[in-house]
N, C-alpha and C positions, 0 to 999 in steps of 0.2 A: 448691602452686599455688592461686590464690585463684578458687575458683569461684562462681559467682552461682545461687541456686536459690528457689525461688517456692513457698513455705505456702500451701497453699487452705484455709481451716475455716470452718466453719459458725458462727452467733454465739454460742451459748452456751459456758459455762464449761468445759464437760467436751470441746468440743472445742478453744478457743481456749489453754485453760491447759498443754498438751503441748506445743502449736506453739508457745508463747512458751518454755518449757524446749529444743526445738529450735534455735530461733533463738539463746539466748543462746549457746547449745556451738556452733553453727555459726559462729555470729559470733565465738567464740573463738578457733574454728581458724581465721581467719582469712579467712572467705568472707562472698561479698556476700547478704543474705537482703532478700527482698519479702515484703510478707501479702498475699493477697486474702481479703477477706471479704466480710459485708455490713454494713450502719451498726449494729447492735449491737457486732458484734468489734473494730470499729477502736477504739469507746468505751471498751473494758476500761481502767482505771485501774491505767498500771505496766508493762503486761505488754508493751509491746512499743516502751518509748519508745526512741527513733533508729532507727528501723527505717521502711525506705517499705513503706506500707500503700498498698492501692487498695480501694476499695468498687467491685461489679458485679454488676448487675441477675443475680437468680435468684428463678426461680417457685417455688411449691412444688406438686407433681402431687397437686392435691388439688380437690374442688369439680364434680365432673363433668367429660364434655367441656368444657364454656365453660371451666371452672380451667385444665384439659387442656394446651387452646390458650393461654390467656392465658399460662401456667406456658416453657410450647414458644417463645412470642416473646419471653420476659425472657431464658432459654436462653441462647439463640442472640446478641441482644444482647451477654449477657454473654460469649458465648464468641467474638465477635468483637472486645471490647474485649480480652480475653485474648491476644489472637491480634497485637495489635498491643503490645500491653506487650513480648511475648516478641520480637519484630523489635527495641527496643531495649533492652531486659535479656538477653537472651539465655539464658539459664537453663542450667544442665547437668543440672536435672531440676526436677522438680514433683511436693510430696509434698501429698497430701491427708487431712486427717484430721476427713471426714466431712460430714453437713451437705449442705443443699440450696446454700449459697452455694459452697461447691468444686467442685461439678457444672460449674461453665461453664469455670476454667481447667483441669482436668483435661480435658473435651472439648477445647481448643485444644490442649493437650501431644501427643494423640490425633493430631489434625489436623497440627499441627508438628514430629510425629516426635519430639517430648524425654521423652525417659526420666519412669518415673514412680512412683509407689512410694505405699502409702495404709495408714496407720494408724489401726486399729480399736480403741477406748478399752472397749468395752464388752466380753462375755461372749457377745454375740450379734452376725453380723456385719449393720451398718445396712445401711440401704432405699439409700444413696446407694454404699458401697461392694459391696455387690450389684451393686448395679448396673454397677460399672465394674469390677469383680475379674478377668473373665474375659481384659480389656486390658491392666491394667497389669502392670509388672517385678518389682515385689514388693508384698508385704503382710507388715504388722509388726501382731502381735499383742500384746496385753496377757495373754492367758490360755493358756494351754495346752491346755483345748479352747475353743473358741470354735461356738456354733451358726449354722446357715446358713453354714457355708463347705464349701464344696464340695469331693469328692474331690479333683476334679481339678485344684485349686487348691493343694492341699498342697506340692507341689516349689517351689512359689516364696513357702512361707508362711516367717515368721520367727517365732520370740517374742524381743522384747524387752522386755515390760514394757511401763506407764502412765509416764512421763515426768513428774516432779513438780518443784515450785518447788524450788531450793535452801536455801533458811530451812527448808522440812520437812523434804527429804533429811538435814538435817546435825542434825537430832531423832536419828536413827540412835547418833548416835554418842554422844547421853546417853544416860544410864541410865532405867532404867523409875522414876518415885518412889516413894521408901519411904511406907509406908504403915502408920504405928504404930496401934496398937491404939486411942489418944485422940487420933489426928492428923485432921488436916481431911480430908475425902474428896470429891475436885472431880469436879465430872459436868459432860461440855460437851453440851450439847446445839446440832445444824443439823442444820437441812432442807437447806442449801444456798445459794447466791444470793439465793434467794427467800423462802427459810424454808419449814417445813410445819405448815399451820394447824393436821394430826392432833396430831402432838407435840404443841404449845400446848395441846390439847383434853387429853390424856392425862396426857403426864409428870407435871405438876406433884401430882395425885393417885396419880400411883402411886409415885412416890417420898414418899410422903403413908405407906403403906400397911406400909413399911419399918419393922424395930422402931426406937422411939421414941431410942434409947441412938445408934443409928445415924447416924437422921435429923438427931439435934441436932447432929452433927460433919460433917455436907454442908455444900460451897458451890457452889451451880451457876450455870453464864452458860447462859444461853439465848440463841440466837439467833431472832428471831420475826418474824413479818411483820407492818408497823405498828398494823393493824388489827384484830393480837389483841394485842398487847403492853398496857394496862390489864388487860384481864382474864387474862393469865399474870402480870402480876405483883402483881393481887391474890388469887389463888390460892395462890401462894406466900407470900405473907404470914399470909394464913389458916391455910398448914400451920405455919408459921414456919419455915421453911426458907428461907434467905439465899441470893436469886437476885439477880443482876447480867441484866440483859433489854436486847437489842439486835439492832436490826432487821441492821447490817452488824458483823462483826468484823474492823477493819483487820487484828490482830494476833494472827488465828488462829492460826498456828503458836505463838505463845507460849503462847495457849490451850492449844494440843494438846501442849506439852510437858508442863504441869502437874496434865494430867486423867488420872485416875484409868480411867476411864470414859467413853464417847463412845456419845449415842443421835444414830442422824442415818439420814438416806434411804441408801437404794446406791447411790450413782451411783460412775461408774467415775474420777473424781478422788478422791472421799471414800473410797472403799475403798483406792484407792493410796495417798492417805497415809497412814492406817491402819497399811499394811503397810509403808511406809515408815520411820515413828516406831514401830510396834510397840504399839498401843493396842488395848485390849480392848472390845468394839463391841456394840451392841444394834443392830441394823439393821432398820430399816421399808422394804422397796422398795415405792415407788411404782407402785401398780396398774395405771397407765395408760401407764405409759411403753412404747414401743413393744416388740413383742413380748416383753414382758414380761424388758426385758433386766437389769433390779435384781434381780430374783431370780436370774436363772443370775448375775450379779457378784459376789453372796453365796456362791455354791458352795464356791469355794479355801478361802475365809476360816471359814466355819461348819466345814464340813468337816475343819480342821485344827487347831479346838478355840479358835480365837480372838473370835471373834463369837456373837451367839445373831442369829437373823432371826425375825422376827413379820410374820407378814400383815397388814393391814392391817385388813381384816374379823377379825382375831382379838387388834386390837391396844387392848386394855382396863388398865385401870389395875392390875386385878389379874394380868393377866397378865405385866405389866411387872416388877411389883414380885417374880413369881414366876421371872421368868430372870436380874434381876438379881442375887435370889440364888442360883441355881442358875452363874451366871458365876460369882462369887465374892466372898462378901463377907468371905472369907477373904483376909488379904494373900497369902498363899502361891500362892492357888489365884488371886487376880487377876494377879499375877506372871507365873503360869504362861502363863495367858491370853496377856497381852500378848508372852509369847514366840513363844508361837503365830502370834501377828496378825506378828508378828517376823518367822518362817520364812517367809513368801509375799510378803515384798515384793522388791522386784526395784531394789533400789538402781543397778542400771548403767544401768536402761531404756533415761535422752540419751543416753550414751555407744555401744552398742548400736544405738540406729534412727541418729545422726549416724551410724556406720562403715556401714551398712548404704546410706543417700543417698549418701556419697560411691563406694561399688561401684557403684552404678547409673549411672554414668556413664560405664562403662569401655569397652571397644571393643564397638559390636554390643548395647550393652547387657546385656551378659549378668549375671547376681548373682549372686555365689558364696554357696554357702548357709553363714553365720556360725553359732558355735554359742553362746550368747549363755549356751548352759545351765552351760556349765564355769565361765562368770564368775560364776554366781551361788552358785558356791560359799564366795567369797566374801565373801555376804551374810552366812553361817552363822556368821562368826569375829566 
């Protein structure tokens, strides 16, 4: 039966890019899908074309009282534009995955009694799903543990995994690249959407640092943000090391199938694929990010032999150059790596949070607890 269900996410990548991997498997099985966001999310290029989007006013609780208030009447706003969408979409549930713009139509779901269900992309659970965990029908995880979730939340917690695009998912099924002894050694470097000014500042010297026999047979893309890209790409010149320098990569995944090696921030996309494709990873998590959730994201991953993580404060040219070989600049022991990065990803994730939405619609709302763990044995073969 073809049911109708309503995406809330906040506008950045790391939460919009699982709700667009939802919607296409929803919309496969043959149900009607809505996004709410804010004017950032609807912009994503790609991710969500034929799909009705709505944009709705959300504050962010931030700025004192005055922000407070301000933040409390966009709210409300948006949660009664919400409230009149769902009178004619009708929704058989409302998944939220994060973000202050999901705040308003999850308040109306609240309000309108429809089932609801919120997936948490990171290592740590956000300030907005805190906040509504203790209401909603279920919670789908990415991690096996997750911080700030609560006891008493567990019975209605799931893991299924980060949700990724289909072009990395089907990385999976190539092979890791060989890596001869005189062959080319590809290193991708992102920050992300944005790029990280750090990387720019460091990489290119510390793969600088690398023995010489080494470096000559690198080729790396960088990804950079516009206003360091001259000086990353005369740097590289300088070491002579043959960099390709680019503030967007349409055709990441084709990147990510041919790298060797992957330096990039932790966000909880970048890790997914990662363990998706099975790539061996130098990880910088980003200091600022809220409760410092790049680093618990790194946890699975480091811990299972697949990544190295550096701090940021401890993230020097020479130290780069000492984990990269400490990863492996052995093919064998890069290999291995990547099998590692291998073993933690969660190939079924859409498949898993889709069966998990359509349960929550069942009589009473009740949600049977799925065990998503047996599919992922799966990933292993």
């Amino acid at each position: 039966m073809s049911k109708h269900y309503v995406l809330a996410a906040g506008g950045t990548g790391g939460h919009m890019v699982p709700a667009a991997a939802l919607a296409t498997e929803l919309t496969r099985r043959g149900h009607r899908v809505a996004l709410v966001s804010d004017e950032r999310g609807v912009r994503f290029p790609d991710l969500f074309d034929g799909i009705q989007t709505h944009v709705l006013p959300a504050g962010r609780l931030s700025g004192g009282p005055i922000g407070w208030a301000k933040a409390a009447r966009q709210m409300l706003a948006g949660r009664s534009m919400a409230i009149e969408l769902y009178k004619t979409f009708r929704p058989s549930a409302v998944i939220g995955f994060g973000g202050y713009p999901a705040l308003p139509a999850l308040l109306a779901a609240f309000a309108q009694k429809v089932p609801t269900i919120i997936h948490e992309q990171n290592a740590v659970l956000g300030r907005v799903n805190r906040l509504v965990a203790g209401s909603v029908h279920g919670i789908a995880t990415s991690y096996e543990r997750v911080d700030r979730l609560k006891d008493s939340h567990v019975p209605k917690t799931h893991l299924v995994g980060n949700p990724v695009r289909e072009s990395v998912l089907a990385l999976r099924e190539r092979p890791y690249p060989a890596l001869d002894e005189d062959g080319i050694f590809r290193v991708l470097v992102t920050g992300g959407s944005q790029g990280a000014s750090i990387l720019s500042q460091v990489v290119p010297d510390g793969l600088a640092l690398l023995p010489v026999a080494f470096r000559r047979r690198m080729q790396v893309t960088h990804q950079a943000r516009i206003e360091d890209i001259d000086a990353v790409r005369a740097k590289y010149a300088e070491h002579g090391i043959p960099a390709e320098i680019a503030t967007y990569l349409p055709d990441l995944p084709d990147r990510l199938a041919w790298s060797h090696v992957v330096i990039a921030r932790a966000g909880a996309s970048t890790i997914a694929e990662l363990t998706a494709a099975g790539r061996p990873a130098i990880l910088v998590p980003l200091p600022g990010a809220t409760d410092d959730h790049q680093t618990a994201n790194c946890r699975e991953i480091v811990g299972a032999g697949g990544a190295r993580s550096i701090q940021q404060t401890q993230f020097t040219a020479t130290e780069l150059a000492k984990q990269i070989q400490k990863l492996g600049l052995d093919p064998a022991a890069l290999a291995n790596a990547a099998a590692r990065a291998r073993s933690c990803g969660r190939p079924f994730a859409v498949r898993d949070l889709a069966d998990l939405v359509e349960s929550v619609d069942a009589p009473k709302a009740k949600v049977g607890k799925i065990t998503p763990a047996k599919r992922q044995k799966e990933a292993f073969a």
